[in-house]
Biopython code that builds the backbone (N, CA, C, O; Angstrom):
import numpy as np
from Bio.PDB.StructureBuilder import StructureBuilder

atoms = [
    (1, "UNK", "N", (95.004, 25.796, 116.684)),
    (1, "UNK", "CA", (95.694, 26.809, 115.906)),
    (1, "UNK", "C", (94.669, 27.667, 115.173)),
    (1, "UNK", "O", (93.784, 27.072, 114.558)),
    (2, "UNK", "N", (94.691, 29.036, 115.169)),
    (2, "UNK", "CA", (94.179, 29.973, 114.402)),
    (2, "UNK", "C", (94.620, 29.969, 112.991)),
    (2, "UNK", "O", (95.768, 30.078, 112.558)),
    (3, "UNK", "N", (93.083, 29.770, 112.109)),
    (3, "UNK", "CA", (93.829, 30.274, 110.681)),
    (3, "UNK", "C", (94.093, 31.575, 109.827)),
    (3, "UNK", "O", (93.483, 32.628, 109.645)),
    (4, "UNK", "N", (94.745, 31.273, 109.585)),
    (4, "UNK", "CA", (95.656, 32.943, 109.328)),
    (4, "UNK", "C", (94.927, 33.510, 107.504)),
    (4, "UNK", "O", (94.605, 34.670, 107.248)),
    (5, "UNK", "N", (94.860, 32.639, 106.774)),
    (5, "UNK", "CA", (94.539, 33.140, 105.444)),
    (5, "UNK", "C", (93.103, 32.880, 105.491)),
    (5, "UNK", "O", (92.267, 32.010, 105.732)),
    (6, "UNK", "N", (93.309, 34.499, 105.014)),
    (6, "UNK", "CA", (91.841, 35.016, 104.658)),
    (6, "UNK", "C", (91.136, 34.864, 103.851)),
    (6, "UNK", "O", (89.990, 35.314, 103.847)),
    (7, "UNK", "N", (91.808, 33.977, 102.685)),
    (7, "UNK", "CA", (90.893, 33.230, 101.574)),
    (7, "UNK", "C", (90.123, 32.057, 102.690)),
    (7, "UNK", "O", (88.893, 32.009, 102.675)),
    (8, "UNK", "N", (90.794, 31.256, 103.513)),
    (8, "UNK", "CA", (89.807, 30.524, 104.037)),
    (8, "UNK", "C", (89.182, 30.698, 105.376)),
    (8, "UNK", "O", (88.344, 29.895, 105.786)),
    (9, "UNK", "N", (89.539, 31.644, 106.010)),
    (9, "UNK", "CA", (88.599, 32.019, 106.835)),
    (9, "UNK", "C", (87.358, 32.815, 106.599)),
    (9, "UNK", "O", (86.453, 32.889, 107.430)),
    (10, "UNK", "N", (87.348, 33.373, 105.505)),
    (10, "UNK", "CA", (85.964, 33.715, 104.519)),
    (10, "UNK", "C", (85.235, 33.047, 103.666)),
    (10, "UNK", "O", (84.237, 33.376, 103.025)),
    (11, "UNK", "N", (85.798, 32.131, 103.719)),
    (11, "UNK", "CA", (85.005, 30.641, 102.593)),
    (11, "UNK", "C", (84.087, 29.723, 103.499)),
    (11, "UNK", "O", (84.433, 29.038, 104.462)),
    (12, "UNK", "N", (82.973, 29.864, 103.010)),
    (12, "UNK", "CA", (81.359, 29.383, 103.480)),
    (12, "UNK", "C", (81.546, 27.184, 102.789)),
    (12, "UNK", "O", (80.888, 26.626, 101.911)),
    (13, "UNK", "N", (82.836, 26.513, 103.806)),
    (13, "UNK", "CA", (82.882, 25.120, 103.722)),
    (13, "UNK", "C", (81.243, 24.771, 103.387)),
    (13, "UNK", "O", (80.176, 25.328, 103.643)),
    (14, "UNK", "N", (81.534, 23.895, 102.881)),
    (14, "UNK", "CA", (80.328, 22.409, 102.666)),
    (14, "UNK", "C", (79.045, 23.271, 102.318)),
    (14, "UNK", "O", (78.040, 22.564, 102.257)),
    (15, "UNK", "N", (78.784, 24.820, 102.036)),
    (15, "UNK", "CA", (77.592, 25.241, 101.960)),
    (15, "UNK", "C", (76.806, 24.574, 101.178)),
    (15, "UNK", "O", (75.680, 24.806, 101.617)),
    (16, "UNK", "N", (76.692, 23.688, 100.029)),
    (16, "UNK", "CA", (75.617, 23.188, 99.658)),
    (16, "UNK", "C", (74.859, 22.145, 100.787)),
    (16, "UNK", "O", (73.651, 22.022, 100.986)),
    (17, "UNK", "N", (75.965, 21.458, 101.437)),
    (17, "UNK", "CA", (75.395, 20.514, 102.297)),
    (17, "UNK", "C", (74.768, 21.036, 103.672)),
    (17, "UNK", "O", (74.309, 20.296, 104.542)),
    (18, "UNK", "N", (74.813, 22.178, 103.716)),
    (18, "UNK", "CA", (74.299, 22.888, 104.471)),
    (18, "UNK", "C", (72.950, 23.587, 104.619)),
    (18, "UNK", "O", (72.258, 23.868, 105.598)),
    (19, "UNK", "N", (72.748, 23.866, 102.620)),
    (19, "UNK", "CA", (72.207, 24.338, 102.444)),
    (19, "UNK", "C", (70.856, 23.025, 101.894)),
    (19, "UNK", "O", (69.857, 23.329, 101.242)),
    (20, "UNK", "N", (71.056, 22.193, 102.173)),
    (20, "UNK", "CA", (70.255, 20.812, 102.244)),
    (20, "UNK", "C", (70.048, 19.790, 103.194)),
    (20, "UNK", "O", (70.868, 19.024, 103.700)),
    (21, "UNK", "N", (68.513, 19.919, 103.404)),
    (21, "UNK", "CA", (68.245, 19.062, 104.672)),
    (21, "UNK", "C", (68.467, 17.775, 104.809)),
    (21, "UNK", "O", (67.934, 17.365, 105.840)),
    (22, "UNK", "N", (69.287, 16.562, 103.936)),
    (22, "UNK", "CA", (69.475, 15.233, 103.652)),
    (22, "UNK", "C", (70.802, 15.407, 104.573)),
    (22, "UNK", "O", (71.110, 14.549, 105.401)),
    (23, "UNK", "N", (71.738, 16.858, 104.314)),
    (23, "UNK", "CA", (72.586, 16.005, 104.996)),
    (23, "UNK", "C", (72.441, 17.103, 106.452)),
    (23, "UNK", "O", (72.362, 18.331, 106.404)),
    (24, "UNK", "N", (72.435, 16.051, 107.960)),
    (24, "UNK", "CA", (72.065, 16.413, 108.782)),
    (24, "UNK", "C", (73.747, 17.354, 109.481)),
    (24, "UNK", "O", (74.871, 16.869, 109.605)),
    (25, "UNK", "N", (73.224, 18.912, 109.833)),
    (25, "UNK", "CA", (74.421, 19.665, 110.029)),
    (25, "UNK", "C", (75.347, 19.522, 110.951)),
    (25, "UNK", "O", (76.310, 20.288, 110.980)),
    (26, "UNK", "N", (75.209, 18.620, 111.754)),
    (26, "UNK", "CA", (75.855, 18.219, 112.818)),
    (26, "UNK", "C", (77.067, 16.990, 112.461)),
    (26, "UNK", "O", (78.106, 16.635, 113.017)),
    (27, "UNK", "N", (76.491, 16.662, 111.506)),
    (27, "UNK", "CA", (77.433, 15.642, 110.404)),
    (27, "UNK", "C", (78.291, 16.727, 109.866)),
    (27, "UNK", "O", (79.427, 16.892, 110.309)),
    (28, "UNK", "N", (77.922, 17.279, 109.172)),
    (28, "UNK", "CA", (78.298, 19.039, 108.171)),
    (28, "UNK", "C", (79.635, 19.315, 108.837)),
    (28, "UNK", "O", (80.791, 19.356, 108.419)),
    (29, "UNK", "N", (79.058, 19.491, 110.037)),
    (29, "UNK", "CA", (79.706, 20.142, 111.069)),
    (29, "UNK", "C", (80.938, 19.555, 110.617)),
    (29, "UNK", "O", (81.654, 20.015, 109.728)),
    (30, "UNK", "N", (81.203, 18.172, 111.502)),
    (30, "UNK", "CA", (82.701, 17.469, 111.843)),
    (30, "UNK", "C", (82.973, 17.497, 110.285)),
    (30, "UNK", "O", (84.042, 18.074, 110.091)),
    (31, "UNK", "N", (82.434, 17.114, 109.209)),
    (31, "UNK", "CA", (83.381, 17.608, 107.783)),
    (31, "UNK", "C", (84.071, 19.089, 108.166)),
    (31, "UNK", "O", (85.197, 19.278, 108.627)),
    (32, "UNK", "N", (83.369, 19.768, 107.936)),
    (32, "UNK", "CA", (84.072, 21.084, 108.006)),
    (32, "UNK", "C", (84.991, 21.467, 109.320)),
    (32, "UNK", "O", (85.607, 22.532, 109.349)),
    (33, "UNK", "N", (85.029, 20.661, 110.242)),
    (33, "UNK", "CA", (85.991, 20.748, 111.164)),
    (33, "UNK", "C", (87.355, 19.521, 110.164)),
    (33, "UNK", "O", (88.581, 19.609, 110.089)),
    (34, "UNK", "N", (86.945, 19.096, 109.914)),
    (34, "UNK", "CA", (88.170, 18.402, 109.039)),
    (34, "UNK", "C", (88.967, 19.059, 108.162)),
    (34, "UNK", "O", (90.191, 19.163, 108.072)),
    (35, "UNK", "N", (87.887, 19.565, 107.411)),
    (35, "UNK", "CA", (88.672, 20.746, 106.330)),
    (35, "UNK", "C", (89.359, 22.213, 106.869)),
    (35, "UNK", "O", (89.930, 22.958, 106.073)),
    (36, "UNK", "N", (89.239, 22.516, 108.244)),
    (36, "UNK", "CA", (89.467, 23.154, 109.180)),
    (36, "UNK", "C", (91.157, 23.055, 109.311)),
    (36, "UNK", "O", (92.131, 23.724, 108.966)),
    (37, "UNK", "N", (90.857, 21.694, 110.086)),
    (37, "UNK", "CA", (92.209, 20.861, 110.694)),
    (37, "UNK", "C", (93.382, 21.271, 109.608)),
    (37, "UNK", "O", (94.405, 21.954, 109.618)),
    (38, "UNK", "N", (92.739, 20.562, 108.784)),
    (38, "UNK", "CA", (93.342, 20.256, 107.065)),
    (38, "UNK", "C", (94.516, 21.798, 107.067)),
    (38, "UNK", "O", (95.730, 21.990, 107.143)),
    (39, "UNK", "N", (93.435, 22.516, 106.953)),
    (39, "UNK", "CA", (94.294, 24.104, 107.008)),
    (39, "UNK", "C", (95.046, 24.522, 107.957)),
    (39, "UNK", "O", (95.987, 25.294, 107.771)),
    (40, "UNK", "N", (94.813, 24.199, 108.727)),
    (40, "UNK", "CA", (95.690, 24.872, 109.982)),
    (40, "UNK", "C", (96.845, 24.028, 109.810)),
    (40, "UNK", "O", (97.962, 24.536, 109.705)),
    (41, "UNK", "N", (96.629, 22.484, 109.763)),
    (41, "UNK", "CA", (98.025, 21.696, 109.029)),
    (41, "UNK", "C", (99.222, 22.400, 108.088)),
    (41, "UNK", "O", (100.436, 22.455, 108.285)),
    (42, "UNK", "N", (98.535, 22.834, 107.166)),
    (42, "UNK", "CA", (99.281, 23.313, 106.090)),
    (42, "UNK", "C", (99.668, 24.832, 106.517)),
    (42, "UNK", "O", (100.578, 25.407, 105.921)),
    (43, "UNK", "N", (98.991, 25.428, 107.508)),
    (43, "UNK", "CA", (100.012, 26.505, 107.825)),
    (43, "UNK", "C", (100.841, 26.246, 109.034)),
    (43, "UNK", "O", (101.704, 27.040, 109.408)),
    (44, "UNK", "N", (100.489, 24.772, 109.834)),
    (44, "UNK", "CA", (101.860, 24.702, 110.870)),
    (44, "UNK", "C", (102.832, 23.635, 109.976)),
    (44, "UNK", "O", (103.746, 23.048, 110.556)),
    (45, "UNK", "N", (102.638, 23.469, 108.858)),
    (45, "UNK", "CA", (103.839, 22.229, 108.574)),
    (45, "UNK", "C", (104.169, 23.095, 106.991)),
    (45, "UNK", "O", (105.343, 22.778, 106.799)),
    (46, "UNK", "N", (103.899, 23.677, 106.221)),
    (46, "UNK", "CA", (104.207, 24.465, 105.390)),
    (46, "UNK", "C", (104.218, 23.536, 104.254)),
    (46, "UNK", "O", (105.365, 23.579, 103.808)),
    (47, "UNK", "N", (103.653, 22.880, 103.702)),
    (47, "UNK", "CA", (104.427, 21.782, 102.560)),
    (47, "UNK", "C", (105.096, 22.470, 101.437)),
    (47, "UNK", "O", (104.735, 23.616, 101.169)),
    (48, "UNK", "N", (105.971, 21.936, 100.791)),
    (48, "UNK", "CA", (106.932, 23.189, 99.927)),
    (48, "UNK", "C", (106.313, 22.531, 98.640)),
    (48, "UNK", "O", (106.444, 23.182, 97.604)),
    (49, "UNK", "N", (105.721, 21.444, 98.575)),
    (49, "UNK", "CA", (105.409, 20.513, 96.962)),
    (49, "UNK", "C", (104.429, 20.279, 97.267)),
    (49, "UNK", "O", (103.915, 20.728, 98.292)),
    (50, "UNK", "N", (103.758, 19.334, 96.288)),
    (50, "UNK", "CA", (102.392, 18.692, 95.649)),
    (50, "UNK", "C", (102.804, 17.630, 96.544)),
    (50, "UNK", "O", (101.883, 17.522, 97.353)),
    (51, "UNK", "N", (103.590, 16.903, 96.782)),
    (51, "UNK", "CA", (103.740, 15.391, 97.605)),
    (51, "UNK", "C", (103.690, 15.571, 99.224)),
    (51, "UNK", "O", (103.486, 14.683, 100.051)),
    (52, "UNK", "N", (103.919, 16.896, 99.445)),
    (52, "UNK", "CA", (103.741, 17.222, 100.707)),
    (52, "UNK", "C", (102.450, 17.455, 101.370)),
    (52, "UNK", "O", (102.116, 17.172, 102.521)),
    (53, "UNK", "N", (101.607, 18.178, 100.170)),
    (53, "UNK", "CA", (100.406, 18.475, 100.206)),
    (53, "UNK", "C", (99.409, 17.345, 100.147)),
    (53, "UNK", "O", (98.393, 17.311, 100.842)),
    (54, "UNK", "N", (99.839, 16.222, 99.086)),
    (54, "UNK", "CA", (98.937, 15.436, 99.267)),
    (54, "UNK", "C", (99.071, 14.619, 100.840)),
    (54, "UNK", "O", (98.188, 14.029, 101.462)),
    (55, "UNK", "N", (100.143, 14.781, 101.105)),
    (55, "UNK", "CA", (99.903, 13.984, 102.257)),
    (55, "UNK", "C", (99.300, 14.374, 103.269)),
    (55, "UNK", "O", (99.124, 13.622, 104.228)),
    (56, "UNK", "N", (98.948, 15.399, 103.248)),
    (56, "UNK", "CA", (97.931, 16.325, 104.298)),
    (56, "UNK", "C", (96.696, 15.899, 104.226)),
    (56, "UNK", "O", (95.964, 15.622, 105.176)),
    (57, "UNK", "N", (96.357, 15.821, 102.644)),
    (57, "UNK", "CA", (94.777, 15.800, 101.743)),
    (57, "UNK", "C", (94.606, 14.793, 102.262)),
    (57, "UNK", "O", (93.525, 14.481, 102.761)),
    (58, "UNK", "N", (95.988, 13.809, 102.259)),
    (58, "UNK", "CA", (95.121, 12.218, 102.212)),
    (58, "UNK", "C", (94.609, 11.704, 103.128)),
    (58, "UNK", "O", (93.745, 10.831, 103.053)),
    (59, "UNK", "N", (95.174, 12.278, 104.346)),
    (59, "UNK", "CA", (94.935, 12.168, 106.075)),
    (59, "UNK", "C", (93.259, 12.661, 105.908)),
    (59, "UNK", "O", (92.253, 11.950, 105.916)),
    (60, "UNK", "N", (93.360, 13.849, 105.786)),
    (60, "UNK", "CA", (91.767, 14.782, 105.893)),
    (60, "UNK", "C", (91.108, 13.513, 105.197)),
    (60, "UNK", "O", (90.434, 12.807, 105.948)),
    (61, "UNK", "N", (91.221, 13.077, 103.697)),
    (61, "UNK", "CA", (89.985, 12.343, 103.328)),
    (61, "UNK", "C", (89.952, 11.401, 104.197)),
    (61, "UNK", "O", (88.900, 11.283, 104.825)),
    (62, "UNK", "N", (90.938, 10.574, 104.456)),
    (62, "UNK", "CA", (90.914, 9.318, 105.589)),
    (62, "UNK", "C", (89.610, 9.727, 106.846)),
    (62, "UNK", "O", (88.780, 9.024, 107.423)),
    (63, "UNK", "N", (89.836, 10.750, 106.882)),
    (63, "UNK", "CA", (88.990, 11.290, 108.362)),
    (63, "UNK", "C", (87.661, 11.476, 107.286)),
    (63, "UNK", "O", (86.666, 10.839, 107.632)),
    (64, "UNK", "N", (87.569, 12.043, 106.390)),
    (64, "UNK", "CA", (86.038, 12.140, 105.268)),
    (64, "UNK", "C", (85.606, 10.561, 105.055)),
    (64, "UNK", "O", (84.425, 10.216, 105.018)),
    (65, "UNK", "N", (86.469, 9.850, 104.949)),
    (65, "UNK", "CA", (86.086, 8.570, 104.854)),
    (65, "UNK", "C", (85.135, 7.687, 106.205)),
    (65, "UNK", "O", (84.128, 7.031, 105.940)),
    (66, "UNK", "N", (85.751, 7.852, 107.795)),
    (66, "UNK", "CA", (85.567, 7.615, 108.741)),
    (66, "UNK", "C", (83.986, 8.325, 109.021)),
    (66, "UNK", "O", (83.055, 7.768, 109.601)),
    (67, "UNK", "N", (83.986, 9.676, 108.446)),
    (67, "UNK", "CA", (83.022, 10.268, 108.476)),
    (67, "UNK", "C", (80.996, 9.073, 107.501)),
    (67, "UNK", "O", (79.857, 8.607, 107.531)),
    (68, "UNK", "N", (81.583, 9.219, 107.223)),
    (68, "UNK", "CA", (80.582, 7.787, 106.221)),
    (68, "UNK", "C", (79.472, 7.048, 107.136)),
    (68, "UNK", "O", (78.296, 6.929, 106.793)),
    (69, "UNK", "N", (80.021, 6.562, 108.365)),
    (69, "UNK", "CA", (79.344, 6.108, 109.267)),
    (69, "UNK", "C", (78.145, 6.886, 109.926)),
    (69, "UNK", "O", (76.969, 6.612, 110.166)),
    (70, "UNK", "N", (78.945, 7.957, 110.106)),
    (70, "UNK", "CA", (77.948, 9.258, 110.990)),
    (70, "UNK", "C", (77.328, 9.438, 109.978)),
    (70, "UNK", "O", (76.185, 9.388, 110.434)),
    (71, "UNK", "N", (77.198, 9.640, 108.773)),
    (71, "UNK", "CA", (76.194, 10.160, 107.703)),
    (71, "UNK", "C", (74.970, 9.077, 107.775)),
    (71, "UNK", "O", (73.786, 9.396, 107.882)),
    (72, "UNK", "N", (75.450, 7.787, 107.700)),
    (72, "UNK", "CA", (74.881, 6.785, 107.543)),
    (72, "UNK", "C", (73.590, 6.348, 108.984)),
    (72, "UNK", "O", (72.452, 5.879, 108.941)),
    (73, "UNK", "N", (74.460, 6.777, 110.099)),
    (73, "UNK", "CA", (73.907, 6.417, 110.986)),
    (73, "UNK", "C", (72.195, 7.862, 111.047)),
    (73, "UNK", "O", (71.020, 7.726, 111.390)),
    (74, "UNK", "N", (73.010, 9.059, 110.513)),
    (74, "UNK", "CA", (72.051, 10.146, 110.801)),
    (74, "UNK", "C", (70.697, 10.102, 109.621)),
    (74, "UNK", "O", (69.767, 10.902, 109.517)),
    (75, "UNK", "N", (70.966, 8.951, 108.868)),
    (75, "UNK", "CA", (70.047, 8.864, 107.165)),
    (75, "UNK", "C", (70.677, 9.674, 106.330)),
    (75, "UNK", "O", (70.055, 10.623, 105.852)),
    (76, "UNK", "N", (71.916, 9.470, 106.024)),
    (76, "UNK", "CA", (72.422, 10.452, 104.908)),
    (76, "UNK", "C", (73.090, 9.725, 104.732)),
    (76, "UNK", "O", (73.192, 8.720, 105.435)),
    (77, "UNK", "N", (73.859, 10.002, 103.624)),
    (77, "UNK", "CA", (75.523, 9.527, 102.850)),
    (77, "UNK", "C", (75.994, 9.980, 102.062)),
    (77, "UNK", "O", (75.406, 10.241, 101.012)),
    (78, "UNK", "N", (76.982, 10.189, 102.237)),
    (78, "UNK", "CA", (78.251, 10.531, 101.160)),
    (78, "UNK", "C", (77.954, 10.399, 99.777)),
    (78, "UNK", "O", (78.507, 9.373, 99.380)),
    (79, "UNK", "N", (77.352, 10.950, 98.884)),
    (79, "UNK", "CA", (76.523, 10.528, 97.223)),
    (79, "UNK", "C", (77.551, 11.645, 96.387)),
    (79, "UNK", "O", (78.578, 12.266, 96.659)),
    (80, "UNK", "N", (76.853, 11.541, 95.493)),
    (80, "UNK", "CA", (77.022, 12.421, 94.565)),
    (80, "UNK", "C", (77.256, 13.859, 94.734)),
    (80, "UNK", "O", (78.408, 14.289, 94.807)),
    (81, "UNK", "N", (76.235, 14.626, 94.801)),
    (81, "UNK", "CA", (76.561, 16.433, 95.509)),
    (81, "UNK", "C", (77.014, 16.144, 96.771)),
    (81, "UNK", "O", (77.074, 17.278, 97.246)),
    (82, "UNK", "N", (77.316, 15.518, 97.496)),
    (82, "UNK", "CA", (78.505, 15.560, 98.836)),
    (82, "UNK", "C", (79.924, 15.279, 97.729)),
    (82, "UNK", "O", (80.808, 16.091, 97.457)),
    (83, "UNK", "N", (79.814, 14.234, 97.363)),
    (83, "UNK", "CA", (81.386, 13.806, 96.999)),
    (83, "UNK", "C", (81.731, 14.690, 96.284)),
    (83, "UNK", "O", (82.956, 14.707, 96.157)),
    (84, "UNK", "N", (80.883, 15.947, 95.391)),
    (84, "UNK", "CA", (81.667, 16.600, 94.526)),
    (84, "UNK", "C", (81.794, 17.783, 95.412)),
    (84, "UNK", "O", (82.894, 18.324, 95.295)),
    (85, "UNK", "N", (80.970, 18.360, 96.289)),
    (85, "UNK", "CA", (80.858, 19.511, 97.054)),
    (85, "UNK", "C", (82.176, 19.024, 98.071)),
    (85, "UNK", "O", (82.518, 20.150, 98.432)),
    (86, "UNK", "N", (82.916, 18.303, 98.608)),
    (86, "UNK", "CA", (83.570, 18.132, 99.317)),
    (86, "UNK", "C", (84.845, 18.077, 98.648)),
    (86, "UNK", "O", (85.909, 18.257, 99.242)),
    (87, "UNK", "N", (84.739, 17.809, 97.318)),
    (87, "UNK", "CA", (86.035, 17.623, 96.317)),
    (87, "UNK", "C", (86.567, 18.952, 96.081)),
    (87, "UNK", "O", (87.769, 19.205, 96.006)),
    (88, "UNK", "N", (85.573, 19.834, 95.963)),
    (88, "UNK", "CA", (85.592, 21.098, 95.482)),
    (88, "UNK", "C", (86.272, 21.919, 96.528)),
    (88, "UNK", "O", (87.022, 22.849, 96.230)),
    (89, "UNK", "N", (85.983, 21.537, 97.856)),
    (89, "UNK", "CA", (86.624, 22.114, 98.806)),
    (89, "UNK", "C", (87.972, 22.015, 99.227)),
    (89, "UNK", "O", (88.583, 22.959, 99.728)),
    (90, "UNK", "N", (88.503, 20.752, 99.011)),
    (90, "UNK", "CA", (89.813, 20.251, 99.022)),
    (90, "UNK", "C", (90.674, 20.996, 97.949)),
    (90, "UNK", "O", (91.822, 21.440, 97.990)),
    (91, "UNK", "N", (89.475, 20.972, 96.730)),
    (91, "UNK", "CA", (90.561, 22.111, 96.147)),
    (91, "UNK", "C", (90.846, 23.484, 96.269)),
    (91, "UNK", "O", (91.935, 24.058, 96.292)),
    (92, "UNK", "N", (89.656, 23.938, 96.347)),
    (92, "UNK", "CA", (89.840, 25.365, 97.063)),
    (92, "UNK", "C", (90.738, 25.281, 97.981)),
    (92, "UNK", "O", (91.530, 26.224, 97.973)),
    (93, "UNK", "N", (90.932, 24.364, 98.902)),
    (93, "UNK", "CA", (92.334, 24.856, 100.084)),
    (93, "UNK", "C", (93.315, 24.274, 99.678)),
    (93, "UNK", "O", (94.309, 24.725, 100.247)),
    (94, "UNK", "N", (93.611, 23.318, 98.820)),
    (94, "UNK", "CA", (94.727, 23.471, 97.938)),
    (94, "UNK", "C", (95.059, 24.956, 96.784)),
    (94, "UNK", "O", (96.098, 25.452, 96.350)),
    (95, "UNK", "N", (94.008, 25.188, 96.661)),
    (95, "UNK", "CA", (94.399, 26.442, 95.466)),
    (95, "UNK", "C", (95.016, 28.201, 96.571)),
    (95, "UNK", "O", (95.828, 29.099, 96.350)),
    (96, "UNK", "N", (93.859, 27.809, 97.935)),
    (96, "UNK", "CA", (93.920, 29.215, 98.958)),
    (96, "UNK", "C", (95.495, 29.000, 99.304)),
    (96, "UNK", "O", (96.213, 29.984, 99.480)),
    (97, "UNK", "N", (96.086, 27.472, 99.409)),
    (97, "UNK", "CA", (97.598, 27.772, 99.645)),
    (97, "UNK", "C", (98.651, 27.860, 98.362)),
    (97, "UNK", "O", (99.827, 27.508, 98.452)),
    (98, "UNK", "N", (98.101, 28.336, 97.274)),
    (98, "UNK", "CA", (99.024, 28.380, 96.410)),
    (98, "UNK", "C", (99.501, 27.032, 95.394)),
    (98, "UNK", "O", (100.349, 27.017, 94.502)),
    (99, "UNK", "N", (98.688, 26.024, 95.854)),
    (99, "UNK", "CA", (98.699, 25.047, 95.155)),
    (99, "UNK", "C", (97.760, 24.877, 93.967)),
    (99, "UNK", "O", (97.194, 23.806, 93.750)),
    (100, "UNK", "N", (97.554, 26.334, 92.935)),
    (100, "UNK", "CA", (96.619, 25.290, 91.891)),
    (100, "UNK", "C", (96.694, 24.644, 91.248)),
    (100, "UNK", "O", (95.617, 24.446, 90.684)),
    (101, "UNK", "N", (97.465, 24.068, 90.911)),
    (101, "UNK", "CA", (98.405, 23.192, 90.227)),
    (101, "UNK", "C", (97.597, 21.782, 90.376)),
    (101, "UNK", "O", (97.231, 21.045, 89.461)),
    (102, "UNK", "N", (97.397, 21.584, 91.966)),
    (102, "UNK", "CA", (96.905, 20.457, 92.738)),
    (102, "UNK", "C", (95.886, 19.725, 91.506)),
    (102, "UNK", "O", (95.215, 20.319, 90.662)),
    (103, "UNK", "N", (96.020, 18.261, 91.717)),
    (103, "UNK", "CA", (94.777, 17.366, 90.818)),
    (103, "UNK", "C", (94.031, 17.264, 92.096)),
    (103, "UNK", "O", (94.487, 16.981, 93.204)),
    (104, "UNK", "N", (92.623, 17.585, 91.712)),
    (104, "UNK", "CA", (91.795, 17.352, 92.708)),
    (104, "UNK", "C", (91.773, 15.995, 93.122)),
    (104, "UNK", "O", (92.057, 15.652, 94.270)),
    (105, "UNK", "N", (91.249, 14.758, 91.686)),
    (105, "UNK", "CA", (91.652, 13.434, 91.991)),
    (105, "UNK", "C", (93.074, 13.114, 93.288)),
    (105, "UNK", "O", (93.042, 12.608, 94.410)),
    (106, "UNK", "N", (94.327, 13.751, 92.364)),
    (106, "UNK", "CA", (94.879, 13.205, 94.101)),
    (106, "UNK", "C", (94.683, 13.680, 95.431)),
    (106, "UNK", "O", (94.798, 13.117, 96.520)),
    (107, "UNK", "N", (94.389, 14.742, 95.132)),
    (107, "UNK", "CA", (94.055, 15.049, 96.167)),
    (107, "UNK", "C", (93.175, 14.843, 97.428)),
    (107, "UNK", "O", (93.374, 15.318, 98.546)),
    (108, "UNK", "N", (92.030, 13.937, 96.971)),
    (108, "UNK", "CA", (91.413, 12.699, 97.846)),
    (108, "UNK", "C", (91.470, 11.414, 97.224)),
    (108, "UNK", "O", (90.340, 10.928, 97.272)),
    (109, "UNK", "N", (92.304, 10.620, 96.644)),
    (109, "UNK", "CA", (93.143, 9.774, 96.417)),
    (109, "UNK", "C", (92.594, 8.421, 97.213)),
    (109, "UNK", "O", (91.919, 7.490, 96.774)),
    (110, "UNK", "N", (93.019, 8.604, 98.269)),
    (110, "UNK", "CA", (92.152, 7.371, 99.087)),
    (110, "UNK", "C", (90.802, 7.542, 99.601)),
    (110, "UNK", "O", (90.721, 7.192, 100.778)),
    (111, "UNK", "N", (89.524, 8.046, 99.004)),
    (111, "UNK", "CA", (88.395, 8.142, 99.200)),
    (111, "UNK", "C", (87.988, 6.863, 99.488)),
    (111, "UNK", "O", (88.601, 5.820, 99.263)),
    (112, "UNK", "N", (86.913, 7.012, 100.001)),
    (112, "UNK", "CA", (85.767, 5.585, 99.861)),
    (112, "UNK", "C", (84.747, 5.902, 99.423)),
    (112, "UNK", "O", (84.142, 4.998, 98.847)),
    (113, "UNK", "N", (83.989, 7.450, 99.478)),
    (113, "UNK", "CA", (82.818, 7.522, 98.862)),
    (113, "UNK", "C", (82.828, 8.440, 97.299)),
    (113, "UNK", "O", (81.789, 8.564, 96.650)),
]
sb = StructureBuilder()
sb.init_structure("model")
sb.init_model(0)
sb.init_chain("A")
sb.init_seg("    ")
for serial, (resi, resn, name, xyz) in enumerate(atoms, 1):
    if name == "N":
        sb.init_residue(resn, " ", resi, " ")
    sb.init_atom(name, np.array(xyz, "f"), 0.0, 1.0, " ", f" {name:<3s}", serial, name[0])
structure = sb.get_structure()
């Protein structure tokens, strides 16, 4: 699916982690194909609430979570400026759909890192 809003098809995902050689971009990559997914979700399923939405979020982190391994395996991990740079993003596409309302906390809710 093509994404349609132009708040996030102009938004530069995961750029700090991008913009740092610890975390390797090919890792980068499949995050930001997650946060991708994430969006295109929310414009083929529309959530009308916060409970709808999180249940989108919580899937994506599930897949951020799975992600952990590949970081691990490439010499990187999920730390500190990832976990907040990735938090930050979840909210931004909660806020690009009209959700600012959204708690970032629930919004990756079932994290591991």
């Amino acid at each position: 699916m093509t994404i349609t809003n132009p708040k996030v098809t102009d938004h530069a995902f995961l750029r700090t982690l991008y913009a740092d050689g610890y975390y390797p971009d090919h890792v980068v990559d499949q995050g930001r194909a997650v946060l991708m997914r994430l969006c295109a979700r929310i414009e083929a399923e529309r959530p009308a609430d916060l409970p709808g939405l999180y249940t989108l979020t919580h899937a994506a982190t599930e897949e951020f979570n799975a992600l952990e391994a590949a970081f691990e395996a490439a010499g990187s991990e999920i730390e500190t400026v990832a976990r907040e740079e990735i938090a930050e993003d979840f909210w931004f596409v909660a806020s690009a759909y009209g959700f600012e309302e959204a708690d970032v906390e629930e919004l990756i809710a079932p994290r591991e890192w």
